[in-house]
SERO-93778 format. One line per 3 residues: their letters; for each residue z, x, y of N, C-alpha, C. Coordinates in Angstrom, 1 decimal, decimal comma, m for minus. Atoms other than C-alpha are relative to their C-alpha. Layout:
N
A) Z X Y Z X Y Z X Y  ... $
//
This chain:
248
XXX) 0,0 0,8 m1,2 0,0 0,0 0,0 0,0 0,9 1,2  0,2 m0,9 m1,1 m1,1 1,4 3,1 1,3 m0,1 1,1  m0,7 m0,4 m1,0 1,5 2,3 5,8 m0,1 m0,5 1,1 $
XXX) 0,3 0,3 m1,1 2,2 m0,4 8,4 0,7 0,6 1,5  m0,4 m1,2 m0,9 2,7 1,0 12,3 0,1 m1,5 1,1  m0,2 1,3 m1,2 3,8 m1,2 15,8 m1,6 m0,3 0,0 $
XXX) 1,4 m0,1 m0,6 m0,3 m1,1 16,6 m0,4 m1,3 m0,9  0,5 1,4 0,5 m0,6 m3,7 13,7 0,5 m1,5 0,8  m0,5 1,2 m0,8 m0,9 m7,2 14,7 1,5 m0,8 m1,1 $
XXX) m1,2 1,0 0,4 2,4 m9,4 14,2 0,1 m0,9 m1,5  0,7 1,0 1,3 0,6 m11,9 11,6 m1,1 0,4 m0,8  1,4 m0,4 0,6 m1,8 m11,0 9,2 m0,6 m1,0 m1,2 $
XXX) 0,3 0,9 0,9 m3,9 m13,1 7,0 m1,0 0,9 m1,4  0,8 m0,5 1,2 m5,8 m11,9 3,4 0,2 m1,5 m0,9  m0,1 0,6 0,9 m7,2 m14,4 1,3 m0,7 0,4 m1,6 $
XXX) 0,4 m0,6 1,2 m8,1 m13,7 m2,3 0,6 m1,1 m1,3  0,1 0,9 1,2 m8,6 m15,6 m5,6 0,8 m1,2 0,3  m0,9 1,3 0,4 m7,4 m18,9 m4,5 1,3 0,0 1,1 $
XXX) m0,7 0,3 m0,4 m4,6 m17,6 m3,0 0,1 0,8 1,9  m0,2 m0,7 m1,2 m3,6 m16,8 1,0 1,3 0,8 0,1  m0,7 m0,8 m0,5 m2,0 m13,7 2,0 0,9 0,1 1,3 $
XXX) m0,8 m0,1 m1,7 0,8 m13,9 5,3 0,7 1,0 0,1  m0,9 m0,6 0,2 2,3 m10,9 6,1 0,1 0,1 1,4  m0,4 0,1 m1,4 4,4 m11,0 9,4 0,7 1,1 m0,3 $
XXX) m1,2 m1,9 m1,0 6,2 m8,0 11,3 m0,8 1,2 m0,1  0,5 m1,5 0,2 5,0 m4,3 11,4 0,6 0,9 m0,9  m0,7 m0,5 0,9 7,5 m3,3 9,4 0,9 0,7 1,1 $
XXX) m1,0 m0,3 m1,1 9,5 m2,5 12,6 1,0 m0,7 0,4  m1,1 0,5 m0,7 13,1 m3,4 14,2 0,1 m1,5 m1,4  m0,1 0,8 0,7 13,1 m5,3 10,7 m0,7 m1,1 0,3 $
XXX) 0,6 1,0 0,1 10,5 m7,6 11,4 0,0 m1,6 0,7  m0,5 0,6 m1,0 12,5 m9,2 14,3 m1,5 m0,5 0,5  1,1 0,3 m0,3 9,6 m11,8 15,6 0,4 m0,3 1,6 $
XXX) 0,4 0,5 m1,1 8,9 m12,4 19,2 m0,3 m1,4 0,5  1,1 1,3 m0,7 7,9 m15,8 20,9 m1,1 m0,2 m0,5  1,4 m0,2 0,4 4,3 m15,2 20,7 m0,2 0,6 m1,4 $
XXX) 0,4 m0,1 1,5 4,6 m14,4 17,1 0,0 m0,8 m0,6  m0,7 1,4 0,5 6,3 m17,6 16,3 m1,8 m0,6 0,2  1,3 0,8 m0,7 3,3 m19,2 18,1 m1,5 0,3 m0,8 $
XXX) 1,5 m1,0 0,9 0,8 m16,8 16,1 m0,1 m0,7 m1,3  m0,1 0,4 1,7 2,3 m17,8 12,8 m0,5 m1,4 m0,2  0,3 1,7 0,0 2,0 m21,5 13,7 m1,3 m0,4 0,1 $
XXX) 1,8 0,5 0,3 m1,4 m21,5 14,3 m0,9 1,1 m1,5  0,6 m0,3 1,1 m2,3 m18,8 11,6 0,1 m1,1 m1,6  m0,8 1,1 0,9 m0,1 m21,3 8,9 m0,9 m1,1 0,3 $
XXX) 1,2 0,6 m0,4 m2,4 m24,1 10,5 m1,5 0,2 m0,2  1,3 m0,2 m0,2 m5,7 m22,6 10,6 m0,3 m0,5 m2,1  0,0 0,1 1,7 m5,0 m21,7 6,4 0,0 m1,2 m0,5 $
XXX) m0,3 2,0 0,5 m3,7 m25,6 5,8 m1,3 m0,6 m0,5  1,1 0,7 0,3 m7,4 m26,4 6,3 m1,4 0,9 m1,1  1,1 m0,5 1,0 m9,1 m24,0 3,8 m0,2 m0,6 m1,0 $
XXX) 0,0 1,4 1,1 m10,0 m26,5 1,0 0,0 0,8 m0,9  0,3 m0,6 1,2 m10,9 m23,8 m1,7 1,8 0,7 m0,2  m1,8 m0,8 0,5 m6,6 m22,4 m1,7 0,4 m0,3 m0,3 $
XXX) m0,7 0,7 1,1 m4,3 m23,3 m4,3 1,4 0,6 0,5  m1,2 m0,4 m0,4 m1,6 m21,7 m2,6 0,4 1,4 1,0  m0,5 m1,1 m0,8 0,1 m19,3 0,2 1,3 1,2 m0,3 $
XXX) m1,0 m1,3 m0,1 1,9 m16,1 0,1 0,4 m0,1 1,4  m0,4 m0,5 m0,8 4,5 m15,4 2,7 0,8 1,1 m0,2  m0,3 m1,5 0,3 5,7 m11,6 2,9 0,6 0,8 1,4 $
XXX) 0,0 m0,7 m1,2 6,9 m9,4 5,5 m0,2 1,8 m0,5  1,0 m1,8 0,8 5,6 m5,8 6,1 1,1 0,6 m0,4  m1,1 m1,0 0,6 7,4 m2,8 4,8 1,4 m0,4 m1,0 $
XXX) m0,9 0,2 1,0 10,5 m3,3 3,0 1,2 m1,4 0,4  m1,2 1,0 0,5 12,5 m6,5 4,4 m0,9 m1,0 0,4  1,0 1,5 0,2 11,2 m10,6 4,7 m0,1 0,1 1,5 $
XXX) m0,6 0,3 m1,0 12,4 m11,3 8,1 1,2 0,0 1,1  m1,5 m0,5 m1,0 15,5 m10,1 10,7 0,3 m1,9 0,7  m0,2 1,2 m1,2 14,8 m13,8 12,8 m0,6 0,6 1,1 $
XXX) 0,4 m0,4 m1,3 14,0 m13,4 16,2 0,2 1,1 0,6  m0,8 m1,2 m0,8 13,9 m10,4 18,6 0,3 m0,3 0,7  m1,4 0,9 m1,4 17,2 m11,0 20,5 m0,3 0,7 1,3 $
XXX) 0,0 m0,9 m0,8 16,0 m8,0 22,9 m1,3 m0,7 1,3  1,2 0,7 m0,2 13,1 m10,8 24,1 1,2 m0,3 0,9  m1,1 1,0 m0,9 16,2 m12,6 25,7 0,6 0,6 0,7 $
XXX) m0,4 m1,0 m0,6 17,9 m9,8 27,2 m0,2 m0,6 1,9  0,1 0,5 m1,1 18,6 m11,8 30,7 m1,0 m0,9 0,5  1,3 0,3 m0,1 15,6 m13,9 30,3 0,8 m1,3 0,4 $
XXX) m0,8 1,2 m1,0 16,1 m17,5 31,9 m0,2 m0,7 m1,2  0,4 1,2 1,5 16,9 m20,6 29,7 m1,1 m0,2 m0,4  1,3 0,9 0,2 13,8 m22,1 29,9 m0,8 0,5 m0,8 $
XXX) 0,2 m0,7 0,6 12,5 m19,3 28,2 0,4 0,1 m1,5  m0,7 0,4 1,1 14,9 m19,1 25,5 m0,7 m1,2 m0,9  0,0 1,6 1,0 14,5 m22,6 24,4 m1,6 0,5 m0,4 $
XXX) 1,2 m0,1 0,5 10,7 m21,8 24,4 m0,1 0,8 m1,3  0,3 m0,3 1,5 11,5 m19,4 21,9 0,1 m0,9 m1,3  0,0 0,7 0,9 13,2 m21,7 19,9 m1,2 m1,7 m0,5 $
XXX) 1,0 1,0 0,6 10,2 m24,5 20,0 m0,9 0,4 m1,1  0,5 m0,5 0,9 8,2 m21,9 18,8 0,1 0,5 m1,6  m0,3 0,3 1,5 9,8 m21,3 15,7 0,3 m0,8 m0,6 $
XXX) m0,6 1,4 0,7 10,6 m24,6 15,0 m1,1 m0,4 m0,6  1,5 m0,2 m0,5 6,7 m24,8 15,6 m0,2 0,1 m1,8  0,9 m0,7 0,7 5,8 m22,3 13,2 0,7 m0,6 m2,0 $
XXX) m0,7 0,7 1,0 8,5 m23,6 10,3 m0,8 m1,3 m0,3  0,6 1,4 0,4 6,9 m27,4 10,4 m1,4 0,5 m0,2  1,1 m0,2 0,5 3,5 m25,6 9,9 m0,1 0,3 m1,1 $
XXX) 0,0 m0,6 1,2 4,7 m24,3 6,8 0,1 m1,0 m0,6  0,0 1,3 1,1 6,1 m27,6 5,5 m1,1 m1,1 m0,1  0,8 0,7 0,3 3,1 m29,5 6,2 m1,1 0,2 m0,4 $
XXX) 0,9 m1,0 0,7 0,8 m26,9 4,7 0,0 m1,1 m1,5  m0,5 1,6 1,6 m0,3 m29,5 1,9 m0,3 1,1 m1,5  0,0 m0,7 1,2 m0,3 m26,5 m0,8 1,2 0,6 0,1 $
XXX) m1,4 m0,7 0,2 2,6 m24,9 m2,5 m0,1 1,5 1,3  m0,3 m1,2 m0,8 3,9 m22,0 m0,2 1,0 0,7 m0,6  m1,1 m0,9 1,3 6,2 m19,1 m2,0 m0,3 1,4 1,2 $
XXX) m0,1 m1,2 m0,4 8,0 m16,6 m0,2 0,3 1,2 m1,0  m0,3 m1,3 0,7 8,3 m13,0 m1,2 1,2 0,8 0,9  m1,3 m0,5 m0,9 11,8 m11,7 0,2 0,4 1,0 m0,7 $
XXX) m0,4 m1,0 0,4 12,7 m8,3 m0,1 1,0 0,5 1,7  m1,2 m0,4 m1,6 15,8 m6,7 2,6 0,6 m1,0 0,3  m0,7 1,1 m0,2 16,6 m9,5 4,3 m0,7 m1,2 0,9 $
XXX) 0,0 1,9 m0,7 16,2 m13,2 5,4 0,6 m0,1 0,9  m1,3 0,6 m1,2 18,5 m14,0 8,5 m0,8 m0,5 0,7  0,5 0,5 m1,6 18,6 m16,1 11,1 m1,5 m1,3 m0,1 $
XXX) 1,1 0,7 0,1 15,4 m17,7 11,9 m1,4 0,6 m1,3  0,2 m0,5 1,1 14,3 m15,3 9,3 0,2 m1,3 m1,6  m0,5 1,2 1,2 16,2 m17,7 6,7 m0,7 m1,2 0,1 $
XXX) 0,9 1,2 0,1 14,4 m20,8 7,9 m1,1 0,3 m0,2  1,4 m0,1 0,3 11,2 m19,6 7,6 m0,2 m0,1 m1,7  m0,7 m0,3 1,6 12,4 m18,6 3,9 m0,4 m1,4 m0,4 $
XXX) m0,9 1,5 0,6 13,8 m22,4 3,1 m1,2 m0,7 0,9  1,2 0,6 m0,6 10,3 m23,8 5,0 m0,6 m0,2 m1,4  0,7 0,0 1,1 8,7 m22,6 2,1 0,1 m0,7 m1,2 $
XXX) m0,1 1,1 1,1 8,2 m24,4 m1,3 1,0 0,9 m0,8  m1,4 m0,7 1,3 9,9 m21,6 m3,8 0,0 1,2 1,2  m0,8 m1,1 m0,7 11,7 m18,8 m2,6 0,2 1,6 m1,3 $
XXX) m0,4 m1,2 1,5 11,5 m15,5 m5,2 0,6 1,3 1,3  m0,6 m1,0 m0,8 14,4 m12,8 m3,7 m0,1 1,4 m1,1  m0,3 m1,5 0,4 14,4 m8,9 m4,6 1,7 m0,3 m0,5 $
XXX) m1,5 0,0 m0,2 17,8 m8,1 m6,4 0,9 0,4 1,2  m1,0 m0,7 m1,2 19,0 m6,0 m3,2 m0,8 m1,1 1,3  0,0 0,8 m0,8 17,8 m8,6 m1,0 1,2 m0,9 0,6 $
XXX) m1,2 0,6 m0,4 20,1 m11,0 1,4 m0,3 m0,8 0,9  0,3 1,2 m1,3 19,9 m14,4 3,6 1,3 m0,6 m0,4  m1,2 0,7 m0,5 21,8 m16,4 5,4 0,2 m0,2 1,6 $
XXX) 0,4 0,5 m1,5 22,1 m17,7 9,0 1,5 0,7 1,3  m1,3 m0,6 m1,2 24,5 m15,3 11,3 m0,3 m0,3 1,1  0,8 0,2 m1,5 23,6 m17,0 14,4 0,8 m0,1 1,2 $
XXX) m1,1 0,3 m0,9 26,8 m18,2 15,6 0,6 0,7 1,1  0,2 m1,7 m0,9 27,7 m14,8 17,1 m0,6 m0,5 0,9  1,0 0,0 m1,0 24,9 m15,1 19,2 0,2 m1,3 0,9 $
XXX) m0,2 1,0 m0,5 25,9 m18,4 20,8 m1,5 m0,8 m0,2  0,8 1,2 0,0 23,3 m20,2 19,0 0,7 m1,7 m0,3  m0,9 1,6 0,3 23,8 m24,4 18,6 m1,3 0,1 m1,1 $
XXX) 0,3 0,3 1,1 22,3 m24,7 15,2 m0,6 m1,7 0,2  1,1 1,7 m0,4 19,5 m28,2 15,4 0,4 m0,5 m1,7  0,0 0,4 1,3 19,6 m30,6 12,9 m1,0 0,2 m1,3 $
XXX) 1,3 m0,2 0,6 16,1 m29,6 11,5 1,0 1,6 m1,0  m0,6 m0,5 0,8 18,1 m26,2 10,6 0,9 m0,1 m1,0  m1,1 0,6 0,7 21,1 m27,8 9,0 m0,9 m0,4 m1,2 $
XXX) 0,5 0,1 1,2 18,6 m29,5 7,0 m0,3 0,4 m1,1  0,7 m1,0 1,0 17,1 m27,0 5,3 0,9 0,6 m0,7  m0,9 0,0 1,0 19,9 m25,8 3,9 0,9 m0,5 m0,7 $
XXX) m1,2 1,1 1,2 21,9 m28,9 3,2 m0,8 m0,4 m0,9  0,9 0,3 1,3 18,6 m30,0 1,1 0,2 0,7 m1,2  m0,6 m0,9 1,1 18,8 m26,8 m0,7 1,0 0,2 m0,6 $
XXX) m1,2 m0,7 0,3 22,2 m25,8 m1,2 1,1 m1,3 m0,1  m1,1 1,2 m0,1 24,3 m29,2 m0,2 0,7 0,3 1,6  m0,9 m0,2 m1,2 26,7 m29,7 2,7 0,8 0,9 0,1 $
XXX) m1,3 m1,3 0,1 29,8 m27,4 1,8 m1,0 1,7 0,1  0,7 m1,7 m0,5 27,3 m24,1 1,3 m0,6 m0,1 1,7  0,3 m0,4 m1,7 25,8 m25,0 4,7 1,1 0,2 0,7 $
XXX) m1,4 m0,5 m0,9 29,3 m25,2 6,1 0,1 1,3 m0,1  m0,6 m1,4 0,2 30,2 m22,1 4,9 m0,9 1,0 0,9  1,7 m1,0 m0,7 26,5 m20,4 5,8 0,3 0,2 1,3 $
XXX) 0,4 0,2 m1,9 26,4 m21,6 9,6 1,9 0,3 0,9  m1,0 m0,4 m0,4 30,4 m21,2 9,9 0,5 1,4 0,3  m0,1 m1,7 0,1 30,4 m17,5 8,7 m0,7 0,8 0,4 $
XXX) 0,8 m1,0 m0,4 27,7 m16,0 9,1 m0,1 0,5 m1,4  0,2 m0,6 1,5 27,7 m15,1 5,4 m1,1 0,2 m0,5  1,5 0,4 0,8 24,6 m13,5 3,9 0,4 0,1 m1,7 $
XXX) 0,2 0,2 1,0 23,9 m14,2 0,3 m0,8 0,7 m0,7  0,8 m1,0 0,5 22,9 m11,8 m2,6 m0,9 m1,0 m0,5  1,2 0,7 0,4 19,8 m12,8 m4,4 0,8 m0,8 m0,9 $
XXX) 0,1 0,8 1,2 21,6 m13,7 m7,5 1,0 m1,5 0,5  m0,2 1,2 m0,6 24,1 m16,0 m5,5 m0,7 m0,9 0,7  0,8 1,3 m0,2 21,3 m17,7 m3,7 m0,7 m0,6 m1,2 $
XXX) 0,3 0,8 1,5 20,0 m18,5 m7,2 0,6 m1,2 0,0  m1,0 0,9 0,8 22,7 m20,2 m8,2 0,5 m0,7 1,0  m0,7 1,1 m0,9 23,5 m22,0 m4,9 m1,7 m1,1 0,7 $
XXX) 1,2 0,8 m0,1 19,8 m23,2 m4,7 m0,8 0,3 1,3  0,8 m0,7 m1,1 18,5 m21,3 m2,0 m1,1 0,7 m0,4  1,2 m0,9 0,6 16,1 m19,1 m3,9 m0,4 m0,4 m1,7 $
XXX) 0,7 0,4 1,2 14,0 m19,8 m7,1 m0,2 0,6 m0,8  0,2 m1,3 0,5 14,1 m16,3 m8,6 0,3 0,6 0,5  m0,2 m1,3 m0,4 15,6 m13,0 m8,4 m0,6 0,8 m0,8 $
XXX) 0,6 m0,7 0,9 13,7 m10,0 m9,7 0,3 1,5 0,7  m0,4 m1,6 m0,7 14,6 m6,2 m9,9 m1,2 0,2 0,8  0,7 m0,5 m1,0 13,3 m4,6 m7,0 m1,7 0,4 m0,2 $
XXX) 1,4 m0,9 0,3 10,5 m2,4 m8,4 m0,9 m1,5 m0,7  1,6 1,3 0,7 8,7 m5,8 m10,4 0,0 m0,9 1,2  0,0 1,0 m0,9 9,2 m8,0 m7,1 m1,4 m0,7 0,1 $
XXX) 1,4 0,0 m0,2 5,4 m7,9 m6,5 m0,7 m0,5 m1,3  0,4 0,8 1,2 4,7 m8,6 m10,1 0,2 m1,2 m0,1  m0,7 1,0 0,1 6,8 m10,9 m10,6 m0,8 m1,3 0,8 $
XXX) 0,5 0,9 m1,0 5,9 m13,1 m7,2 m2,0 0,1 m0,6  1,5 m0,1 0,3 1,8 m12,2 m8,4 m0,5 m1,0 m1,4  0,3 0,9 1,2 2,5 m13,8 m11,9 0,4 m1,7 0,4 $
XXX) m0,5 1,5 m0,4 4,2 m16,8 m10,5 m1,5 m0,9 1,2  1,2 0,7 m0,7 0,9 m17,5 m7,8 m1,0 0,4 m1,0  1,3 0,1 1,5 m1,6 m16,9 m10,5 0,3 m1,3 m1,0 $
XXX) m0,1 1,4 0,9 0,5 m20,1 m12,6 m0,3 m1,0 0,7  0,2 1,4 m1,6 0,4 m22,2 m9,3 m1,3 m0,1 0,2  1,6 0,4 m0,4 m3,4 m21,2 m8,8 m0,9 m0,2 m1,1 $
XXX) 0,8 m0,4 1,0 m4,1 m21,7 m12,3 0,1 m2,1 m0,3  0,2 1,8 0,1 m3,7 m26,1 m11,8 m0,8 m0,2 1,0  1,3 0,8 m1,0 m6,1 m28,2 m10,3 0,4 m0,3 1,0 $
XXX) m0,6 m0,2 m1,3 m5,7 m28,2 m6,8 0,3 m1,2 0,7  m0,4 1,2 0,0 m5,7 m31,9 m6,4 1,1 m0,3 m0,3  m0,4 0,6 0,8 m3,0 m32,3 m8,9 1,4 0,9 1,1 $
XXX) m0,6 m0,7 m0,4 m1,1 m29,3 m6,9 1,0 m0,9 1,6  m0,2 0,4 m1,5 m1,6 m31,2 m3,3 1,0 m1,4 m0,2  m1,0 1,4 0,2 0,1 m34,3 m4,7 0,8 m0,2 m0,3 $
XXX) m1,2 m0,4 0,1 2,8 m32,6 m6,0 0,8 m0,1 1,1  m0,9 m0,7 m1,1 3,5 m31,0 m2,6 0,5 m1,3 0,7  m0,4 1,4 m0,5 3,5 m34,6 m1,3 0,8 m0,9 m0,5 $
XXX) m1,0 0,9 0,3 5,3 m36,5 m3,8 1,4 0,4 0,1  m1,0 m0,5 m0,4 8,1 m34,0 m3,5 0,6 m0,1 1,6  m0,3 m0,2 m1,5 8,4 m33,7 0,3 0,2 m1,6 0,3 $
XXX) m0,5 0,9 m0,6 8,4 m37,3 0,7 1,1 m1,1 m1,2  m0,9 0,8 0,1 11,0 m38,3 m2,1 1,5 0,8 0,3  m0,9 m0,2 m0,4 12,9 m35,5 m0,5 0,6 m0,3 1,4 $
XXX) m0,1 0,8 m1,4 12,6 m36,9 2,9 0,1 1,3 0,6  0,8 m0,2 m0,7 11,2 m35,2 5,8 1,4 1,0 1,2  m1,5 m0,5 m1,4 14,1 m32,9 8,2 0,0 m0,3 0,6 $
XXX) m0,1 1,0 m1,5 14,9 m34,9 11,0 m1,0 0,5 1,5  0,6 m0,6 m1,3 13,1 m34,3 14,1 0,3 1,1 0,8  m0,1 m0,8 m0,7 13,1 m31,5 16,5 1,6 m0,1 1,0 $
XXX) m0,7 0,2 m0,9 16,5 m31,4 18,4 m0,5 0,4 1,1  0,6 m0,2 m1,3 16,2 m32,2 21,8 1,1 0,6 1,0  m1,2 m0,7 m0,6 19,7 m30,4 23,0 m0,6 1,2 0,2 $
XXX) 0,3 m1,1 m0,1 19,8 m27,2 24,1 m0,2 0,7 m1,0  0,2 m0,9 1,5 18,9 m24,5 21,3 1,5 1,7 0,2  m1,3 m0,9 m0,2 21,8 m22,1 22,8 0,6 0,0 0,5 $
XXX) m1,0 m0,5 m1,5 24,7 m21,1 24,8 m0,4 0,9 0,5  0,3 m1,0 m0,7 23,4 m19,2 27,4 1,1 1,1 0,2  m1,4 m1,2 0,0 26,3 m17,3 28,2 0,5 0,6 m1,0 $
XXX) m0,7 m0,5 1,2 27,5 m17,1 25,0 m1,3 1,1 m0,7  1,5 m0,8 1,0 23,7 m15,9 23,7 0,2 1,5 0,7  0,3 m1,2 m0,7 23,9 m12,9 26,6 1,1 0,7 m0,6 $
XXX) m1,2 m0,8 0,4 27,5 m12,1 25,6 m0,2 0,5 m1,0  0,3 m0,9 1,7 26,7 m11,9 21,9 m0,8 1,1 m0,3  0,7 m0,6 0,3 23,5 m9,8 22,5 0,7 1,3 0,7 $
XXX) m0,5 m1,2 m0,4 25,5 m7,6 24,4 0,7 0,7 m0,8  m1,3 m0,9 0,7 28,3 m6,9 22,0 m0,9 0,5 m1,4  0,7 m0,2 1,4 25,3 m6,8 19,1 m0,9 1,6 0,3 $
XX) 0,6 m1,1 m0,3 23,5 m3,6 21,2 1,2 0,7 0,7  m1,2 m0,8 m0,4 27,3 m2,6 22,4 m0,4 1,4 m1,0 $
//
């Protein structure tokens, strides 16, 4: 695998046999996304939705971890109004994944956090590296957690693990999100890529009709995560404070 550098773009697309390739980040500052990356993913996630010949999406991040969440260094004094824009944008780019009418399967290796983690729990299955870790440390940062987040992991996990998740800040090893329903597989490190290669090769090996109807009858007898919160997406004060004591 070739050696990604800042100069790459944020989002990248590859499709092949059936299936589409997403790999976000540069493999820099752990893959912390920007605003306009959110915004990138949401229409790249979009554009894919409408290739009719794909049986399924790969999500990946470069180099060695999935996703950090957002870069907090974007906020760094920046005015609300801004802020929140970040947060539409990944709220954005998340509802593009769930309405992607083909299975979607992340590849998580390092770590998941944060908005990192929802992007994760957007997707259909979730396959974690053993040394991998998610979970939503946000609070710190004076985020207010939306109900669309909440969702996603009370669907998954239930109420009590969200409490705990969004209360602590706790991340989760692979084999405990197994078993708390966060992730769909853990695999040693070195087969990760097999592993995730043999599992979209079963997915692109059904009829793609039979695939799309799945993705639908599931999503609507799991019902749909509430709409976009329309509250603030942070404490301002509290976000600047956090980011301060986080680059203290």
């Amino acid at each position: 695998m070739s050696r990604r550098t800042a100069c790459d773009p944020p989002v990248r697309v590859r499709t092949q046999a059936g299936v589409a390739e997403i790999t976000i980040g540069t493999g820099q500052r752990r893959n912390a996304l920007r605003s306009a990356h959110w915004r990138l993913l949401a229409e790249q996630m979009d554009a894919v939705s409408h290739l009719s010949a794909l049986r399924a999406v790969l999500v990946r991040g470069a180099g060695d971890t999935f996703c950090s969440g957002s870069d907090v260094t974007e906020w760094i004094g920046a005015e609300p109004d801004t802020v929140e824009d970040s947060f539409h944008w990944m709220e954005q780019a998340f509802r593009a994944v769930e309405r992607c009418p083909i299975p979607v399967v992340a590849q998580i290796q390092g770590t998941a956090a944060g908005a990192g983690c929802q992007l994760a729990l957007a997707c259909d299955l979730r396959v974690m590296a053993d040394s991998a870790r998610i979970g939503m440390p946000i609070a710190r940062l004076g985020i207010l957690p939306s109900p669309a987040f909440a969702a996603r992991l009370v669907q998954l996990a239930g109420p009590a693990l969200a409490r705990q998740l969004l209360y602590t800040g706790q991340l989760l090893t692979a084999d405990e999100a197994v078993t708390a329903g966060l992730a769909n597989l853990c695999a040693p490190d070195a087969d990760l890529n097999d592993d995730v290669e043999a599992l979209l090769s079963d997915i692109a090996s059904q009829p793609p009709t039979a695939l799309r109807a799945a993705k639908r009858a599931v999503a609507e007898a799991a019902g749909e995560p509430p709409g976009q919160h329309l509250g603030p997406a942070v404490s301002y004060a509290d976000l600047q404070r956090g980011i301060a004591r986080f680059f203290g």
